[in-house]
N, CA, C and O atoms as a MOPAC input file, in Angstrom:
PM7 MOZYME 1SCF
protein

 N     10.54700 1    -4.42700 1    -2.53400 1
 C      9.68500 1    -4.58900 1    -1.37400 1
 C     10.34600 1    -5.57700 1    -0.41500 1
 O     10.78600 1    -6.67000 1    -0.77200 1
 N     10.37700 1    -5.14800 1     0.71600 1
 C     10.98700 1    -5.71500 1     1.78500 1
 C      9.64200 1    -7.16400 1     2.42000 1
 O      8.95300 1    -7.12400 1     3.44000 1
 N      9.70000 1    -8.27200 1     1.34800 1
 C      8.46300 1    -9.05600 1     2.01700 1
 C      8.32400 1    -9.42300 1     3.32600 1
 O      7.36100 1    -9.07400 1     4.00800 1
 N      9.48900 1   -10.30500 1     3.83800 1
 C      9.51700 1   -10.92800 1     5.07900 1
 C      8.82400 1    -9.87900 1     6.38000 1
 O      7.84200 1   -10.14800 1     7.07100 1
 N      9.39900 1    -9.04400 1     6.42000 1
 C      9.28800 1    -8.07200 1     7.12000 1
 C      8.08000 1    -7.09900 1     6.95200 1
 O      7.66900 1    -6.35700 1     7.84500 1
 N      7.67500 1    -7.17500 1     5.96500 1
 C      6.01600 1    -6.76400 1     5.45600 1
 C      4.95800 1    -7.48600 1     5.96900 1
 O      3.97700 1    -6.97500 1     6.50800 1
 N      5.23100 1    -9.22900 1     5.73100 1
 C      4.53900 1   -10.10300 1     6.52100 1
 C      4.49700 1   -10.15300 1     8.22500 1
 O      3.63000 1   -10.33900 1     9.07900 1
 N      5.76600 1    -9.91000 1     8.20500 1
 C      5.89000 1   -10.14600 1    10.13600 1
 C      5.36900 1    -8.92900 1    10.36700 1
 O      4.88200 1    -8.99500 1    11.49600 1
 N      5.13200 1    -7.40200 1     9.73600 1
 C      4.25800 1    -6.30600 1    10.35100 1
 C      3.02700 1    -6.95500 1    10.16700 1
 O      2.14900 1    -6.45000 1    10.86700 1
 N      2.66200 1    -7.87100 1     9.49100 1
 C      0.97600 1    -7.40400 1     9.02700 1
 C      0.50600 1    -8.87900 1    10.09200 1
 O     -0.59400 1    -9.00800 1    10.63000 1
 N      1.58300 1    -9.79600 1    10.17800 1
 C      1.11000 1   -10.70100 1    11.15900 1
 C      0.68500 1   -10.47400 1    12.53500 1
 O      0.06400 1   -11.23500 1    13.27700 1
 N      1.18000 1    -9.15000 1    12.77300 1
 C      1.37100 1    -8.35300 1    14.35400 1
 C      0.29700 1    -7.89000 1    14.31600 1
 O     -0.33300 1    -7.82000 1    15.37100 1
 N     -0.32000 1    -7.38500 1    13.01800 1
 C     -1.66300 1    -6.16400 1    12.89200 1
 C     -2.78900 1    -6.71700 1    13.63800 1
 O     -2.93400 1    -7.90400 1    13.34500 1
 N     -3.59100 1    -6.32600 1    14.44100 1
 C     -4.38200 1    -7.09000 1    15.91600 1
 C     -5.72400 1    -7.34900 1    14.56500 1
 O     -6.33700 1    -8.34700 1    14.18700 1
 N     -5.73600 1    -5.86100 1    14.14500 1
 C     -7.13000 1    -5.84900 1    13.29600 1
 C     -7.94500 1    -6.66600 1    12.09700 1
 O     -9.11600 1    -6.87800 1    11.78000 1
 N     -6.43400 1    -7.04000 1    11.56500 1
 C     -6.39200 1    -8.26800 1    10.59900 1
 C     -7.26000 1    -9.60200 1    10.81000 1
 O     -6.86600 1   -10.35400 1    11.70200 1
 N     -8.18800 1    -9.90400 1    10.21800 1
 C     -8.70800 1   -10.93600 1    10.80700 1
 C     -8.74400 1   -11.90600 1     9.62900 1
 O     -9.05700 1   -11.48100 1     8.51700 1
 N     -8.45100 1   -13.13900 1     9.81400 1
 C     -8.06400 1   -14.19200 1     8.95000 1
 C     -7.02500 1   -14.26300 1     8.63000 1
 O     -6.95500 1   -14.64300 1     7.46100 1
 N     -5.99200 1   -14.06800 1     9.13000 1
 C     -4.51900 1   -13.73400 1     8.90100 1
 C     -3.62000 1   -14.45100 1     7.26900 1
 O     -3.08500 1   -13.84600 1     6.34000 1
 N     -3.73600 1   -15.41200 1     7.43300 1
 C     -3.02700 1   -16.49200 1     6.08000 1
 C     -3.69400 1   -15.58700 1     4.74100 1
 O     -3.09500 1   -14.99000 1     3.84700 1
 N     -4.86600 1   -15.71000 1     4.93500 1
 C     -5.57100 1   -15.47300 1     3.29000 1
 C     -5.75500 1   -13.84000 1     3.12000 1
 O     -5.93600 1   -13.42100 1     1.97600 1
 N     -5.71400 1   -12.87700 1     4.24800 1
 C     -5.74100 1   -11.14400 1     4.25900 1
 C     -4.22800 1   -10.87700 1     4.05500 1
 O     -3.95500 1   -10.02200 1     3.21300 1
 N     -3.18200 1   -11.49700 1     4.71600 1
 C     -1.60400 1   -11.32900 1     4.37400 1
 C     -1.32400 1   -11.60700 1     3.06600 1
 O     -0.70700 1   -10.72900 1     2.46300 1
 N     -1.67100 1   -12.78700 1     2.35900 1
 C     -1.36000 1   -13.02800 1     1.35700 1
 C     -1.65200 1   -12.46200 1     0.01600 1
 O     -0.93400 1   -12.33100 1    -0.97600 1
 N     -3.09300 1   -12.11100 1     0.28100 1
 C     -3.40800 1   -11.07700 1    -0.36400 1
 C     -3.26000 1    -9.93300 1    -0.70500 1
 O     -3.56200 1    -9.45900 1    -1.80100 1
 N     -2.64800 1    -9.23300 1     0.46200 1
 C     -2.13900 1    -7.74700 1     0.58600 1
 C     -0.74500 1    -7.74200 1    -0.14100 1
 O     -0.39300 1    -6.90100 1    -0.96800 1
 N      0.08900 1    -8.95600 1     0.35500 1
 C      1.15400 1    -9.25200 1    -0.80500 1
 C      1.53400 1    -9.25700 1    -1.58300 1
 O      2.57700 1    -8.65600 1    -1.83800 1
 N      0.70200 1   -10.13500 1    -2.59900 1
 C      0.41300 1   -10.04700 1    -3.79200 1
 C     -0.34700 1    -8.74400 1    -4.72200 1
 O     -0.34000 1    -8.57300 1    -5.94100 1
 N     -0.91900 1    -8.01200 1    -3.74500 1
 C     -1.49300 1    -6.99900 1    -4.35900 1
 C     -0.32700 1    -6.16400 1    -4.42000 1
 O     -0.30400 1    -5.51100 1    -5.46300 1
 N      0.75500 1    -5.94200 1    -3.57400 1
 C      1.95900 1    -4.96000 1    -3.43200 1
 C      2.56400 1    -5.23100 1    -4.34400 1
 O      2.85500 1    -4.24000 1    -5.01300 1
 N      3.12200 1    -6.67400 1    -4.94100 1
 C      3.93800 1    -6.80000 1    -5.88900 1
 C      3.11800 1    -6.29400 1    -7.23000 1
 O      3.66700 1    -5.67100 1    -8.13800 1
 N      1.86900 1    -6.61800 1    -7.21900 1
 C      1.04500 1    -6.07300 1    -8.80100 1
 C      1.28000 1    -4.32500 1    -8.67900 1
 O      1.65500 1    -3.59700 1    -9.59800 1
 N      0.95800 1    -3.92900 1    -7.34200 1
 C      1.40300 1    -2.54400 1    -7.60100 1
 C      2.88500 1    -1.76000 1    -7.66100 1
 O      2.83500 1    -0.55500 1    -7.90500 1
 N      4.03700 1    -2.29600 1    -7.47900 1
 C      5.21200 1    -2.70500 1    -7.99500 1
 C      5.24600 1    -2.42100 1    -9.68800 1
 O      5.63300 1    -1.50100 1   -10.40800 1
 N      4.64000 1    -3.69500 1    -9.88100 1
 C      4.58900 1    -4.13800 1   -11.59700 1
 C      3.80100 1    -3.19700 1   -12.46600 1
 O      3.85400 1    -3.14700 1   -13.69400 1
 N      3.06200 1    -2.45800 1   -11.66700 1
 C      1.85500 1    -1.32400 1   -12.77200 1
 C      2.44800 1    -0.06000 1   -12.53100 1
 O      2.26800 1     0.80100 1   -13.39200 1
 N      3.37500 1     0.32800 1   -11.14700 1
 C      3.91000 1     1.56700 1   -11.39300 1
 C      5.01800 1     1.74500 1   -12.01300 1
 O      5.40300 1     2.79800 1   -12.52000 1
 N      5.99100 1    -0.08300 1   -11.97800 1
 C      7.01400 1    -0.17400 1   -12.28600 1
 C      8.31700 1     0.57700 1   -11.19100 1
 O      9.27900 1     1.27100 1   -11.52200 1
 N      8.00500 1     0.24400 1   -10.20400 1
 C      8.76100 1     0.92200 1    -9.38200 1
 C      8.59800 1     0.25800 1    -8.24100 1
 O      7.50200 1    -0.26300 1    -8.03400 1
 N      9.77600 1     0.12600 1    -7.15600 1
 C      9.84300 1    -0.60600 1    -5.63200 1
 C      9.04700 1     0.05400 1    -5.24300 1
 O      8.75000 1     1.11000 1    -5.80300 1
 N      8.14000 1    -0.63400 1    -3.54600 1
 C      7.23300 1    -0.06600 1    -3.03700 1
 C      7.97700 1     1.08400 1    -2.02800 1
 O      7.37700 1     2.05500 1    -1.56800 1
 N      9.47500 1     0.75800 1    -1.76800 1
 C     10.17400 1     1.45700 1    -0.69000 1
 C     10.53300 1     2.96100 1    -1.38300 1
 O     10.40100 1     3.94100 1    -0.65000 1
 N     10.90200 1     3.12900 1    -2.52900 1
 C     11.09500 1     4.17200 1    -3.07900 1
 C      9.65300 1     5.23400 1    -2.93800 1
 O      9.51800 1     6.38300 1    -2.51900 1
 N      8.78400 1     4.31700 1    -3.45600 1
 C      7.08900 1     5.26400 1    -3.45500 1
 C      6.95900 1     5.92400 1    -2.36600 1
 O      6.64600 1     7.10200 1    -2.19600 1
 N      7.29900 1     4.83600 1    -1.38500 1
 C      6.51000 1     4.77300 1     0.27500 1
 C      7.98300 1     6.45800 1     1.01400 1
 O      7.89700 1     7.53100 1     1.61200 1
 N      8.66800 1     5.90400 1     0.62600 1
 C      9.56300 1     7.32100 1     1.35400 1
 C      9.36100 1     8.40200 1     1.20700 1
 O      9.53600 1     9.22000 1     2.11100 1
 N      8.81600 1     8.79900 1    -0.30300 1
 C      8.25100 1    10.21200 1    -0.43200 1
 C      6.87500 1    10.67100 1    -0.98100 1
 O      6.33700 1    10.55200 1    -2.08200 1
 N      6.46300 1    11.30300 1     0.31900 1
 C      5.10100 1    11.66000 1     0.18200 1
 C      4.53500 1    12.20600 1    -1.51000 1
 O      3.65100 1    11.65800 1    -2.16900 1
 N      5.13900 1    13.10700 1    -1.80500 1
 C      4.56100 1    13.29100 1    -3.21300 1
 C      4.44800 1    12.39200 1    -3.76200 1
 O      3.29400 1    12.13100 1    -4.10500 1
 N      5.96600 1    11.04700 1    -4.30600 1
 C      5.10500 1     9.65700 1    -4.96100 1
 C      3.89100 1     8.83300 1    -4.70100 1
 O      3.23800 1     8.02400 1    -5.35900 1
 N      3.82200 1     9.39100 1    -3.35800 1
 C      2.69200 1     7.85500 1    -2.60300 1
 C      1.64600 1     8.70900 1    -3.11000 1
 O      0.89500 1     8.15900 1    -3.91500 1
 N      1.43900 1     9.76700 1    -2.87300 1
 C      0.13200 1    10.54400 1    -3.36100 1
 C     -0.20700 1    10.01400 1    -5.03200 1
 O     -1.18600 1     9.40700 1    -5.46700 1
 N      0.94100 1    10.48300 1    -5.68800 1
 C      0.80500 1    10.41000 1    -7.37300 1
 C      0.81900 1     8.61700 1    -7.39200 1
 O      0.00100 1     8.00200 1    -8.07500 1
 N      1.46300 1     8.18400 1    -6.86800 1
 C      1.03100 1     6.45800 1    -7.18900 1
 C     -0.56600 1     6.22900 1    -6.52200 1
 O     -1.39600 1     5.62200 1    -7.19900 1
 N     -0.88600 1     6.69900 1    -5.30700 1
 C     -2.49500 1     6.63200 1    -5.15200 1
 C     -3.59700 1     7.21600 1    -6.41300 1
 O     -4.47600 1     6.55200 1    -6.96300 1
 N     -3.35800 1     8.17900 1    -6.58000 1
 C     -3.72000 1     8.30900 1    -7.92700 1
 C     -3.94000 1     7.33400 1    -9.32900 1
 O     -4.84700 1     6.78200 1    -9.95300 1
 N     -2.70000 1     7.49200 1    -9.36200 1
 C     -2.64400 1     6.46500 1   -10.93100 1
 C     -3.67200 1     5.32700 1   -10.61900 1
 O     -4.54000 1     5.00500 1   -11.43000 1
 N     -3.52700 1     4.76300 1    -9.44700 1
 C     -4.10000 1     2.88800 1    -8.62400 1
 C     -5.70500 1     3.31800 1    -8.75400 1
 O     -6.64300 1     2.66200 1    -9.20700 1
 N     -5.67500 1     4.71100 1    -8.17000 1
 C     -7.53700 1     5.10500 1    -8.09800 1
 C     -8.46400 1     4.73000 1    -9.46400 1
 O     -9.50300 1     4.11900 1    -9.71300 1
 N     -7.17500 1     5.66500 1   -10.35800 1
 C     -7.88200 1     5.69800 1   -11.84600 1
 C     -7.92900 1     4.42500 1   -12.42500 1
 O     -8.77300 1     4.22800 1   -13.29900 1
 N     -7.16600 1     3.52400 1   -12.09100 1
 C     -6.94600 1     2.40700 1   -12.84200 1
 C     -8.57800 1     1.66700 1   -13.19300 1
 O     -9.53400 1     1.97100 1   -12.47900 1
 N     -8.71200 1     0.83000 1   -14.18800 1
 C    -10.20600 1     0.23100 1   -13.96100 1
 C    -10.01500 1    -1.10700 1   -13.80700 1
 O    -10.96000 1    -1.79800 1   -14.18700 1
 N     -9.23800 1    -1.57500 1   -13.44100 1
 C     -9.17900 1    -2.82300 1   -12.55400 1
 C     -9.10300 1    -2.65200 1   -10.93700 1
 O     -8.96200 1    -3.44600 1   -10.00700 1
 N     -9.25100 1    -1.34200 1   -11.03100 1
 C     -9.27200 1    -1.37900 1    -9.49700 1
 C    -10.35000 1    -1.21300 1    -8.77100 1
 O    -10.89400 1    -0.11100 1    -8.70300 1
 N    -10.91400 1    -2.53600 1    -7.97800 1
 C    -11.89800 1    -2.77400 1    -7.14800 1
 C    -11.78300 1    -2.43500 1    -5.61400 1
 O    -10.93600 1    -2.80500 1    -4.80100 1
 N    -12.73800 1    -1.73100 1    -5.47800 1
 C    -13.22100 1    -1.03100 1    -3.79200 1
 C    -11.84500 1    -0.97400 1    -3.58200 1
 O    -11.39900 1    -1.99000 1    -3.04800 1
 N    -11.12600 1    -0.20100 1    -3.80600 1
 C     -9.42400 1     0.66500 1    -3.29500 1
 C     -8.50000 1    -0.97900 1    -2.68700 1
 O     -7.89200 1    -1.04800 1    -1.61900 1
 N     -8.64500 1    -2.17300 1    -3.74200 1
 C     -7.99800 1    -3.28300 1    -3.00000 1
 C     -6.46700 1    -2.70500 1    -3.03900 1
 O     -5.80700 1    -2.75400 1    -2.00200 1
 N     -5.87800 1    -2.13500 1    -4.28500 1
 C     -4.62700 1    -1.66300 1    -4.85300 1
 C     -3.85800 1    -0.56000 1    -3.96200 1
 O     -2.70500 1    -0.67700 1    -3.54600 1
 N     -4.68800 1     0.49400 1    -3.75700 1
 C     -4.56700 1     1.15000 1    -2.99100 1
 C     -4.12600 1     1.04400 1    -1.40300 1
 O     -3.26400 1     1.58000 1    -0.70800 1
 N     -5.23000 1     0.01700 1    -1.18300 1
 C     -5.17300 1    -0.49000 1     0.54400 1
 C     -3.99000 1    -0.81900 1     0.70900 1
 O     -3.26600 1    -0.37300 1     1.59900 1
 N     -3.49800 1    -2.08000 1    -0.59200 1
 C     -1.73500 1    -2.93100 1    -0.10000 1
 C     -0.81300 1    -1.63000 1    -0.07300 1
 O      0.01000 1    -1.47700 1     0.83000 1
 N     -0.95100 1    -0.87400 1    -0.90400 1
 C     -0.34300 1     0.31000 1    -0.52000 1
 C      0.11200 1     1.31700 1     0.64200 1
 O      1.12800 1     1.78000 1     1.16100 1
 N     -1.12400 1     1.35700 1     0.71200 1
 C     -1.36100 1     2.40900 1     2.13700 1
 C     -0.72300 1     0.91300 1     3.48100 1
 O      0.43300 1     0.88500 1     3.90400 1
 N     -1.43200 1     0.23700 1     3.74100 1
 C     -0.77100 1    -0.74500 1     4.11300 1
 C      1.07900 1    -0.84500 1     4.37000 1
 O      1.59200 1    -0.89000 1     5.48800 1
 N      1.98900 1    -0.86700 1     2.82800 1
 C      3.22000 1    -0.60600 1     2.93400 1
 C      3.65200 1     0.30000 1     3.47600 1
 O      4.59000 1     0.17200 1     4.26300 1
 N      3.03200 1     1.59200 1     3.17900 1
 C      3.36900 1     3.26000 1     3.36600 1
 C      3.44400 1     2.91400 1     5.52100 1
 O      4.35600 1     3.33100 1     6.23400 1
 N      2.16000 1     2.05100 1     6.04500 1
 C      2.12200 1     2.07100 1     7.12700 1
 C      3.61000 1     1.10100 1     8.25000 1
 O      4.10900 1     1.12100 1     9.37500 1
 N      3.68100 1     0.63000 1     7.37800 1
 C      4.56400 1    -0.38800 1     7.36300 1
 C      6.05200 1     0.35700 1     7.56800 1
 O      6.68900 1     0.35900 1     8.62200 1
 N      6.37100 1     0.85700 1     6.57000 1
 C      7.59600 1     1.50100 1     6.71000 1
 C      7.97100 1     2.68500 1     6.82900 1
 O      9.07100 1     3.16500 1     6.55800 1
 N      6.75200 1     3.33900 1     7.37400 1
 C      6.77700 1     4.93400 1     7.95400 1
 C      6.47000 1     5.09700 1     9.52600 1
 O      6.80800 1     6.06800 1    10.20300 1
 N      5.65600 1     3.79300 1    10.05300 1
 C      4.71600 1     3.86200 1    11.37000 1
 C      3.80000 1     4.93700 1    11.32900 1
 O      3.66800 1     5.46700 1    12.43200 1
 N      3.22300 1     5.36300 1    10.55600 1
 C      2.10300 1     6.02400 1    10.19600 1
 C      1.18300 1     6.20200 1     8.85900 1
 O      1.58800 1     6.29600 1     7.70100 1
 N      0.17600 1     6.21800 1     9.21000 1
 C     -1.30000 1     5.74300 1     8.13700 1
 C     -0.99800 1     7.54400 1     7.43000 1
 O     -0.67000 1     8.57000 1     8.02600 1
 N     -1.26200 1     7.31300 1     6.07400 1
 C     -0.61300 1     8.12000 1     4.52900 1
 C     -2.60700 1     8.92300 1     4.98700 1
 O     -3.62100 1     8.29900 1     5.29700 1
 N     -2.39200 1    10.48200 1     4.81600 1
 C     -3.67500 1    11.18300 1     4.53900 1
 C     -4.31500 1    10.44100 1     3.82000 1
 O     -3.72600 1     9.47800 1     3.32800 1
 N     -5.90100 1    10.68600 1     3.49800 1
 C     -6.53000 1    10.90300 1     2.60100 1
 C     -6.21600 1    11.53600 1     1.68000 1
 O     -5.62200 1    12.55600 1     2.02900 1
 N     -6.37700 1    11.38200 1     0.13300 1
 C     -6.18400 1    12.17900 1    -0.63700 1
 C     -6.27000 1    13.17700 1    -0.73800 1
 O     -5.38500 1    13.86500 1    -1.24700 1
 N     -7.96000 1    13.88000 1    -0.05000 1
 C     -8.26100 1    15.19200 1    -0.22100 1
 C     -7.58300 1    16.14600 1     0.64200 1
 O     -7.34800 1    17.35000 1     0.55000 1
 N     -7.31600 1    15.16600 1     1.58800 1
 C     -6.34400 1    16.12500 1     3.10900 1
 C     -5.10400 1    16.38000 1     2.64000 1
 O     -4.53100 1    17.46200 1     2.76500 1
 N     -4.62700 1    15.32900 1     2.05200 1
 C     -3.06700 1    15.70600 1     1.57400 1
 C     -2.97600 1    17.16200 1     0.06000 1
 O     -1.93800 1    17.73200 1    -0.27600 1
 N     -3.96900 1    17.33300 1    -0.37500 1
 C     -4.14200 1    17.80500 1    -1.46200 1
 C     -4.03900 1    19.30800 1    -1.41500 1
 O     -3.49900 1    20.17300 1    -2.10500 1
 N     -4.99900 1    19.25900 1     0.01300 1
 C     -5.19700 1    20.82400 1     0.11700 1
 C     -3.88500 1    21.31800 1     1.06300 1
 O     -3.94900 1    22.50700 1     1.37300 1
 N     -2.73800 1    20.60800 1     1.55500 1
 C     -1.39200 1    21.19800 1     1.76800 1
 C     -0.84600 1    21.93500 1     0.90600 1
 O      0.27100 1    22.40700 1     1.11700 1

């Protein structure tokens, strides 16, 4: 995961509100999702079929509260694509 540069996108993000403690968080949630897929976020994030099947796995997980896992995700995917990853169900029925 490319941090520095993860931070300086999400510092730019207008929508973000509370910046220090929503950045840091999203951070740290990227590296846990890193560590549970076992895999860089840049590899996931480049191809659509992984980001789908890693959204998945993060959904099912039962530590995962209101899509926090997911979000740092989708988040990265936005980050280093310049565009927000379907919905699951939209991407599904391709």
């Amino acid at each position: 995961m490319k941090e520095n540069e993860f931070r300086c996108f999400l510092e730019n993000v207008e929508q973000i509100t509370s910046k220090e403690k929503a950045i840091k968080s999203r951070i740290s949630r990227a590296y846990l999702v890193e560590e549970i897929l076992c895999e860089d976020l840049d590899c996931i994030v480049n191809d659509d079929k992984k980001m789908y099947d890693a959204l998945i796995v993060l959904k099912e997980l039962p530590d995962e509260h209101n899509g926090n896992l997911q979000n740092a995700l989708r988040w990265y995917y936005k980050f280093a694509n310049n565009k927000e990853f379907p919905r699951l169900h939209s991407y599904s029925r391709k």
